[in-house]
Structure formats: structure tokens, C-alpha cells
N, C-alpha and C positions, 0 to 999 in steps of 0.2 A: 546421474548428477551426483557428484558426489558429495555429503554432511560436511557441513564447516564449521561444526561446533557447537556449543553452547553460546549466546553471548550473541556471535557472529551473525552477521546479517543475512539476510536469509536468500537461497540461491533461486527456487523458483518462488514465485507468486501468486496467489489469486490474483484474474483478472477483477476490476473496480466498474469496468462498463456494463458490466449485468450479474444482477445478484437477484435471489426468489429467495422469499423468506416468508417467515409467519412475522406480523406486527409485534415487538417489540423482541423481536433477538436475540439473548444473551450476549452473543458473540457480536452482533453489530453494535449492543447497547457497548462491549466495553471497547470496539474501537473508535466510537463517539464520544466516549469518555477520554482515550487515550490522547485522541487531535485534541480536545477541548482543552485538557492537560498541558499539551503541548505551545500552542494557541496561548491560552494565561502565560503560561514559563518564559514565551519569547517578550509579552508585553511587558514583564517583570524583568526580563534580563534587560529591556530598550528604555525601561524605566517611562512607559507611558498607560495610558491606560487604554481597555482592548481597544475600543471605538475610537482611538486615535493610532493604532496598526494601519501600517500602509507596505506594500507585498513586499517591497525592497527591505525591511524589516527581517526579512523571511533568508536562510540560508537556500534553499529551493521548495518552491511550495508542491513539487512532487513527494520530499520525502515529508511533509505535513500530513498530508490528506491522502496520499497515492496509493497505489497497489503493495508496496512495498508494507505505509505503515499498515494497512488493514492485512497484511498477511499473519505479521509479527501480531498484531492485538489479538487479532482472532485465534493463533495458535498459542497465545498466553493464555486465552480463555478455555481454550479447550484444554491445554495440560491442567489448569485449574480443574474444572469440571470431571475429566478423566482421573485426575489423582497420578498423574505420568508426564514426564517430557515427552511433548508432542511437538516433532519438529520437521525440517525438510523431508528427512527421512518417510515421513509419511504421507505425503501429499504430491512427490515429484514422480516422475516416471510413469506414471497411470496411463494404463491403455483403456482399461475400462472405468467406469463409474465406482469410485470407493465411497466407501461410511469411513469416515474420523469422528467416532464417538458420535456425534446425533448433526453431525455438516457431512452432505454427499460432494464428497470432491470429481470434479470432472475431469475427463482428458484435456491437455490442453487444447486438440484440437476440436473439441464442443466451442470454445469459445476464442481461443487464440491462434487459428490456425496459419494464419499469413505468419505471424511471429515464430512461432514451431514449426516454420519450412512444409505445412501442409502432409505431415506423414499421413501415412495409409493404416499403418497397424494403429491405431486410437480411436475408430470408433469416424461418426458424422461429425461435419459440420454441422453446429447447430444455427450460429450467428459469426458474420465478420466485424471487425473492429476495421477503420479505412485510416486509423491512424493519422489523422490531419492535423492534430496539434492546434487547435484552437486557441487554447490556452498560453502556446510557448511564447508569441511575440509578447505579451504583456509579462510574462515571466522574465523573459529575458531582457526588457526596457528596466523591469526593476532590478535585475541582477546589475545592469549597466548604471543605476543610480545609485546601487549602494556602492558600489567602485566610488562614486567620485563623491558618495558623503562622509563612508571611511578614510576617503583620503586627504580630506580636508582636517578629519577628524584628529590625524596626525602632523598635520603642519602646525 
């Protein structure tokens, strides 16, 4: 896979369906920090306050809370903590089990295997994800609400 940058959104991910930690994180603590962050900024941008946020508020609530944004927090914490850009470069591509500074990153097929086309060279399955999207129809009723309150918003 190839680095796309500084900046640049990140090319693989940690999965968000299974995580093993010791209670209280660093790395979880700041991508807790980082949604919480994120979460305030949009009720500030909607001019309401949190407890009146309603999803369609939300650009998509995958990249609030998803795999994506805990990829990026966590690998800001670790460049923090390491004293280095810690970035794609170090977490993609894994056949076996890596240490990034004090987070053991897994293959993807430990935990994403349907997604990663099920290779051979990476090691067990450890768990499947069945990808059922529980979540998408209520995402996507509010992506379809905020269509028609921004567009009321311009008439």
C-alpha cells in the first residue's frame, strides 16, 4: 500500500470491532478525546447545544467515531509518544504481529479477513467481522434529512 502523505487520510485502518487494552489507554484516551472534540465542534458549527445534536447534523457518522477517525488519533498519539511520524507506513502490509512503540498491530487477516480477500501469508483468523451495517439505515435516513433541511435552508 502505498504512503500518501503527511496530512492525507490514512490508507489502511485499524479495525474498531475489537480492541484489547489495559483500562485507561493513552491511545484510546486521545481518540476519545479527539470524537469528543469533534462532537463539540459540529454543535458549535450547528449553533445548538450537544444534547440537542441530531445524526443528520453529522457529515457521516462513520468518519466521527469510525475506524478511520481511531486510526488517525491513535497514530497522532503514538508519533507523540514515540517522538517520530508514525504513520501508514508502519501499520499496513503486516504478515505478522508488529509492536508500533507499546500498540501490537495485527495482520489484517487476525481481524479483517473477509475484507483483505482472506490471504494465506498473514498469519490466522482470529475473528470475523459479518459486516451487516446495523447502523447504515439510520445513517443514511439522516443523510437523507439533512438534504432536505439544507435545502430548505437555501430557498
Amino acid at each position: 500500500m502505498e504512503y500518501r502523505g503527511e496530512g492525507a487520510e490514512v490508507a489502511s485502518q485499524f479495525t474498531n470491532w475489537i480492541i484489547a487494552s489495559k483500562p485507561g489507554n493513552k491511545h484510546l484516551m486521545h481518540v476519545v478525546d479527539k470524537v469528543v472534540a469533534d462532537i463539540y465542534a459540529v454543535a458549535r458549527m450547528k449553533s445548538v447545544e450537544i444534547e440537542d445534536l441530531e445524526l443528520w447534523m453529522f457529515d457521516d457518522v462513520v468518519n466521527v467515531s469510525g475506524p478511520k477517525k481511531m486510526t488517525i488519533a491513535i497514530l497522532e498519539s503514538l508519533s507523540g509518544t514515540m517522538e517520530q511520524l508514525v504513520d501508514d507506513r508502519m501499520i499496513s502490509d503486516t504478515k505478522e504481529p508488529r509492536l508500533v512503540g507499546d500498540v501490537l498491530v495485527m495482520p489484517n487477516n487476525a481481524f479483517a479477513a473477509n475484507q483483505a480477500g482472506y490471504p494465506t501469508d498473514r498469519g490466522p483468523v482470529l475473528a470475523t467481522h459479518h459486516y451487516a451495517g446495523s447502523w447504515k439505515p439510520e445513517s443514511d435516513a439522516a443523510k437523507a434529512e439533512k438534504k432536505v433541511k439544507e435545502a430548505r435552508q437555501w430557498r
